[in-house]
Short mmCIF file of the C-alpha atoms (twelve columns), coordinates in Angstrom:
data_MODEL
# 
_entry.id   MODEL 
# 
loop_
_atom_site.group_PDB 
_atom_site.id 
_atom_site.type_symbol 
_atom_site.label_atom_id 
_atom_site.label_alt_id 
_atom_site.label_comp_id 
_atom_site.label_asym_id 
_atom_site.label_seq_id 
_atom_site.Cartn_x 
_atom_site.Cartn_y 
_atom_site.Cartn_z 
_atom_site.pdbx_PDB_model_num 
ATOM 1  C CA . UNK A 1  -6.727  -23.742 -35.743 1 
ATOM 2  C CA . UNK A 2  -5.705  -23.564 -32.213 1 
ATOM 3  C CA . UNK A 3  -7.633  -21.973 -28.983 1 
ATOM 4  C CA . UNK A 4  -5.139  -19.618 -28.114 1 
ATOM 5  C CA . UNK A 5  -5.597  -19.038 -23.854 1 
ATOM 6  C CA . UNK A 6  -3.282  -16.663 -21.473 1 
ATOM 7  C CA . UNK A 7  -3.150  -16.473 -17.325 1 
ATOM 8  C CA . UNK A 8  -2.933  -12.949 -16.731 1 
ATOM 9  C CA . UNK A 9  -1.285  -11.929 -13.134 1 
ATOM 10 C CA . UNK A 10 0.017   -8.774  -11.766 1 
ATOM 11 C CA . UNK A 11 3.587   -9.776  -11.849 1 
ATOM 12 C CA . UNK A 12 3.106   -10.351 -15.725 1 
ATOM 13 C CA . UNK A 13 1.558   -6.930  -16.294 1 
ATOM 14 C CA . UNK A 14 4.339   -5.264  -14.651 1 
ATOM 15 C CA . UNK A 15 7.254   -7.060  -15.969 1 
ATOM 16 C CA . UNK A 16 5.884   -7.080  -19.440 1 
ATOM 17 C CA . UNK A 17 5.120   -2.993  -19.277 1 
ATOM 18 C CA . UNK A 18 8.715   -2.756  -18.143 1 
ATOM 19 C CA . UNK A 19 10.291  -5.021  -20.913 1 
ATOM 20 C CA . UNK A 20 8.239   -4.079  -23.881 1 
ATOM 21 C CA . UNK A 21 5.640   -0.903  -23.082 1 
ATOM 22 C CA . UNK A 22 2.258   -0.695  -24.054 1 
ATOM 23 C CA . UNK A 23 3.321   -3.090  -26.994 1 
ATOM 24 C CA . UNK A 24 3.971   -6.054  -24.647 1 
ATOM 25 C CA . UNK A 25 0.679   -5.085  -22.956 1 
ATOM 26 C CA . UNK A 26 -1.673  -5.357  -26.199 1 
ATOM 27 C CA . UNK A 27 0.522   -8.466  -27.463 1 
ATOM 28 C CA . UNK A 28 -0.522  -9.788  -23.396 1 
ATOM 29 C CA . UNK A 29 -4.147  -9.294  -23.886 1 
ATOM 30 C CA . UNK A 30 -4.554  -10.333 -27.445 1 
ATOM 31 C CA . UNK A 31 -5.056  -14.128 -26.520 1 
ATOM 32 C CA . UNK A 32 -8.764  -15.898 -27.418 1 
ATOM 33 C CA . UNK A 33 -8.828  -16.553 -23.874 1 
ATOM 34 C CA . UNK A 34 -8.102  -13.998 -20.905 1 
ATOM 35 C CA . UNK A 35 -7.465  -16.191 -17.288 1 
ATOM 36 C CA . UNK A 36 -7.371  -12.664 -15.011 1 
ATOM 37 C CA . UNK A 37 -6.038  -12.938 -11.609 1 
ATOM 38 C CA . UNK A 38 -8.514  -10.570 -8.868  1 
ATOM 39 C CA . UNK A 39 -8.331  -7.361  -8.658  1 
ATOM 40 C CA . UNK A 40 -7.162  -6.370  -12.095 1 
ATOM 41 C CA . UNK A 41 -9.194  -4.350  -13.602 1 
ATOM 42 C CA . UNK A 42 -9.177  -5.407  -17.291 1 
ATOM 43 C CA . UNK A 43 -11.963 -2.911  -18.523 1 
ATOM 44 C CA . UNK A 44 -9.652  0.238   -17.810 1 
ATOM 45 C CA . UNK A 45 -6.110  -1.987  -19.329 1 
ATOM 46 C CA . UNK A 46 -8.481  -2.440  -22.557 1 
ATOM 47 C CA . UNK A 47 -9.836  1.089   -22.948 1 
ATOM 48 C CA . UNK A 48 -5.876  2.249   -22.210 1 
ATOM 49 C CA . UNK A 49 -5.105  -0.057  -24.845 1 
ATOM 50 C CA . UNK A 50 -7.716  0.992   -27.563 1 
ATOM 51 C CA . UNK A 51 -6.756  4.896   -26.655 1 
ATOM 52 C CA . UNK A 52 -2.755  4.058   -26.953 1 
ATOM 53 C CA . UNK A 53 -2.870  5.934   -23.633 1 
ATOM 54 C CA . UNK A 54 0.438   5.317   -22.363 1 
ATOM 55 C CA . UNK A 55 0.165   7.130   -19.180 1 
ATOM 56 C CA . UNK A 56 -2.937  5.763   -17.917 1 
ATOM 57 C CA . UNK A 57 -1.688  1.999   -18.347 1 
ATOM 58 C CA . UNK A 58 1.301   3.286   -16.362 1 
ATOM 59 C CA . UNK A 59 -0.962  4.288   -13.225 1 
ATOM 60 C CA . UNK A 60 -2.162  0.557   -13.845 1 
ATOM 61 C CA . UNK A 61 1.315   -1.014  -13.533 1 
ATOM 62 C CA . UNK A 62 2.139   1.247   -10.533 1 
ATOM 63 C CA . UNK A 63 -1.765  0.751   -8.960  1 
ATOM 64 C CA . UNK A 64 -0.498  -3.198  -9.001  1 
ATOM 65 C CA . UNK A 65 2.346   -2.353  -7.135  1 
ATOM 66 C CA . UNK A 66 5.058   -1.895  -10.164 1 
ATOM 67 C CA . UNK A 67 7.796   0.893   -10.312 1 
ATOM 68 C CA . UNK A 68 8.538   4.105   -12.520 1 
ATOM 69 C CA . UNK A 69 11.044  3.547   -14.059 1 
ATOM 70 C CA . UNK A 70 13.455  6.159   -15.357 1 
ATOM 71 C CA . UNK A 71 13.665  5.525   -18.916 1 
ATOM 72 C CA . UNK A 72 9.951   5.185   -19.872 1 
# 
């Protein structure tokens, strides 16, 4: 069994949010390992994540400097 590791940045939060929502996002976090670039707050992305609160992991991605997009 493998030690499964990810490098989180705030380019990867955004463009996975805008390819695949908040199921990108868990799939993101749901490594062994979390490598978190500063000034990403990971507590509030988790407790978004355990509430399936959609909106508030939005603010996130546009807090890091992301986009609305139309569609979501």
């Amino acid at each position: 069994m493998g030690f499964h590791k990810r490098r989180i940045s705030k380019e990867g939060i955004i463009r996975t949010y805008n390819d695949t929502g908040i199921e990108g996002i868990k799939r993101l976090f749901s490594a062994d390992a979390l490598i978190v670039e500063m000034g990403i707050d990971t507590d509030k992305i988790i407790d978004y994540l355990t509430e399936n609160n959609e909106e508030g992991l939005l603010r996130i991605v546009l807090e890091l400097g992301g986009e609305k997009e139309m569609d979501k």
